[in-house]
VOPAGU-2260 file (C-alpha; in pm, 1 decimal, decimal comma):
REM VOPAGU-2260
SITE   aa  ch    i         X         Y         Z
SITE  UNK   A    0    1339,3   -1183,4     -94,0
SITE  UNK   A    1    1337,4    -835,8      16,5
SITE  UNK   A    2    1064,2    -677,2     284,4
SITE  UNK   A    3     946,2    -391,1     281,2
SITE  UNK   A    4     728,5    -144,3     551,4
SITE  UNK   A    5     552,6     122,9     520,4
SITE  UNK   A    6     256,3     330,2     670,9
SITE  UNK   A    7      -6,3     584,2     530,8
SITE  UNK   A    8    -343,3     703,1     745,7
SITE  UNK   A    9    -718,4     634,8     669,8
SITE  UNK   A   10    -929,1     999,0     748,6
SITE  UNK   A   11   -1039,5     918,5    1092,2
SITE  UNK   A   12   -1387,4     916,2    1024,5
SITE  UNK   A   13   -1565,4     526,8    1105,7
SITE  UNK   A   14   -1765,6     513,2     870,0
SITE  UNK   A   15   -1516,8     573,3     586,4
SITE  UNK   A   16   -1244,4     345,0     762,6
SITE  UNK   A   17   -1533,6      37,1     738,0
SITE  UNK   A   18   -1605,4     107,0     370,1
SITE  UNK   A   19   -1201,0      93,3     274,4
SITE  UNK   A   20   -1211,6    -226,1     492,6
SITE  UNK   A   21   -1467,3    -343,3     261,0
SITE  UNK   A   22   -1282,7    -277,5     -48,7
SITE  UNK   A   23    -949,9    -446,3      96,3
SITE  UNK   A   24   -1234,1    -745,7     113,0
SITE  UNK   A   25   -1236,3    -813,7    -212,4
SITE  UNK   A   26    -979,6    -604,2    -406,0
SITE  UNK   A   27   -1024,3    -596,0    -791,7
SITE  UNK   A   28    -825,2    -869,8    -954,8
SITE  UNK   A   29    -652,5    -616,1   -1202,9
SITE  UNK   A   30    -512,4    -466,3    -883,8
SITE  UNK   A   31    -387,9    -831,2    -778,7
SITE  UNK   A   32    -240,4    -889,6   -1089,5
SITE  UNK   A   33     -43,3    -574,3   -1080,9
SITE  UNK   A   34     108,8    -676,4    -783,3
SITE  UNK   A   35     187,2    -997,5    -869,2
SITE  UNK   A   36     339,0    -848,3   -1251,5
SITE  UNK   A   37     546,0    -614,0    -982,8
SITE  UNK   A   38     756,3    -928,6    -847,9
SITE  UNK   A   39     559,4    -927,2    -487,8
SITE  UNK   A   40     508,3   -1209,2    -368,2
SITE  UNK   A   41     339,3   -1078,4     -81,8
SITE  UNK   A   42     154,8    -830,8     115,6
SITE  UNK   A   43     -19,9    -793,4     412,5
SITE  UNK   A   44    -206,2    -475,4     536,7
SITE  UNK   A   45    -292,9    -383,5     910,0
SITE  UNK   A   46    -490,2    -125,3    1077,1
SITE  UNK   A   47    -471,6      39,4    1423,4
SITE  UNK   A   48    -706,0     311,2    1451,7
SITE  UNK   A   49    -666,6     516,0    1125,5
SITE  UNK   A   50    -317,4     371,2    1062,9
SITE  UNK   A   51    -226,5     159,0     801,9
SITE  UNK   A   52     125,3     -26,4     816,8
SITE  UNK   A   53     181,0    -247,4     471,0
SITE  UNK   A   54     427,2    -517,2     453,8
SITE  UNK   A   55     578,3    -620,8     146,9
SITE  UNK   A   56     766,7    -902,3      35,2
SITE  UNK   A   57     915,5    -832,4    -262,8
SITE  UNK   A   58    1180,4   -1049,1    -503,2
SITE  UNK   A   59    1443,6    -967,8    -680,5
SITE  UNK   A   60    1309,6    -769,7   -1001,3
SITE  UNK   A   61    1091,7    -558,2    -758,1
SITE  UNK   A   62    1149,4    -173,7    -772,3
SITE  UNK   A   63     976,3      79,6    -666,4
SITE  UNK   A   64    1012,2     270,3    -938,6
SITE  UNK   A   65     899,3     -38,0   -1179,7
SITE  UNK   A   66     626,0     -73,3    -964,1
SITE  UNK   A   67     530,0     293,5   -1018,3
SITE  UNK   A   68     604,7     289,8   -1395,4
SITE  UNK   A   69     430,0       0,0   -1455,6
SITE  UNK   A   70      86,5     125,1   -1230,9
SITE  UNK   A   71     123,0     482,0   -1456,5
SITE  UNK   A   72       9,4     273,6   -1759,9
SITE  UNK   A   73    -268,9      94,6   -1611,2
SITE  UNK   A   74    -593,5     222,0   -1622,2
SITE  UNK   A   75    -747,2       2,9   -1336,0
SITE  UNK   A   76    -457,5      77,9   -1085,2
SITE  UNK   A   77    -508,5     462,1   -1140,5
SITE  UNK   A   78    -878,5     427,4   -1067,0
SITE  UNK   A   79    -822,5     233,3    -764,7
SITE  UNK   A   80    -560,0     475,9    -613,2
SITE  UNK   A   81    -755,4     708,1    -707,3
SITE  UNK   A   82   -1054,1     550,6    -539,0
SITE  UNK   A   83    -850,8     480,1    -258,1
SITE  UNK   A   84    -735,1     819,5    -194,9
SITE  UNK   A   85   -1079,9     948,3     -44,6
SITE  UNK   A   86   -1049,2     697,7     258,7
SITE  UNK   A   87    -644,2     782,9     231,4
SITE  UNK   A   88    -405,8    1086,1     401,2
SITE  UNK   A   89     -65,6    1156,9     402,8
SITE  UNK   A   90      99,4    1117,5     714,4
SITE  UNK   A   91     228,6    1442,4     866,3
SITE  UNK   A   92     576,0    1397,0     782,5
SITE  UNK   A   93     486,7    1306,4     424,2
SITE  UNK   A   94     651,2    1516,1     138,0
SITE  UNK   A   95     377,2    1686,1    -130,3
SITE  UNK   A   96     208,5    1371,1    -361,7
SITE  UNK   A   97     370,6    1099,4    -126,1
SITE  UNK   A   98     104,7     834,4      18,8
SITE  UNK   A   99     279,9     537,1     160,0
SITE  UNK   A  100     577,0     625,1     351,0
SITE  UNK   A  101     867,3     343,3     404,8
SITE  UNK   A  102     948,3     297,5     770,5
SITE  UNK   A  103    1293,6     207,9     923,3
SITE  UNK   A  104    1333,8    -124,0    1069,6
SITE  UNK   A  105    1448,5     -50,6    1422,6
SITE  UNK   A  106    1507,4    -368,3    1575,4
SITE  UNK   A  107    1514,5    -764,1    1495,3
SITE  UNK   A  108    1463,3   -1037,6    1691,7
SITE  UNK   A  109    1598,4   -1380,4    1520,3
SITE  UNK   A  110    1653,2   -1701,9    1591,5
């Protein structure tokens, strides 16, 4: 099992952060079922302010690149993204078309 983080911002405007809240209530279940197709077996989002960080647990036959193959064919997950992107912005240090950016694990505490 492999996890992954990453980070993408919500416009800073309240009223559009509580309505993408509301959709992350109950998330269309051809959106959960891509995920699941994708080999994650998890995922968590939080939210400071307008900042999203995403955490991913992922196994073995997750890519990705399968993951974004696999969402280019399906008409649901390209609605939803699409959706999403008007509550969604790049973070400043995002390349052109990127949303989600991975972040760098810099340190680990374990037992």
């Amino acid at each position: 099992m492999t996890r992954y983080c990453l980070a993408l911002d919500l416009k800073d405007n309240p009223t559009l952060i509580a309505a993408y809240e509301e959709y992350h209530a109950s998330v269309w279940p051809e959106i959960i079922t891509s995920i699941k197709e994708a080999d994650i077996k998890a995922l968590e989002i939080y939210r400071a302010a307008n900042r999203l960080f995403m955490i991913i647990e992922a196994g073995d036959d997750f890519s990705f690149e399968k993951k974004a193959a696999m969402d280019a064919k399906n008409e649901m997950v390209i609605q939803w993204e699409k959706l999403m992107w008007e509550y969604q912005q790049a973070l400043p240090t995002a390349k052109p078309g990127e949303k989600w950016i991975l972040m760098n694990k810099i340190f680990s505490l374990s037992n």
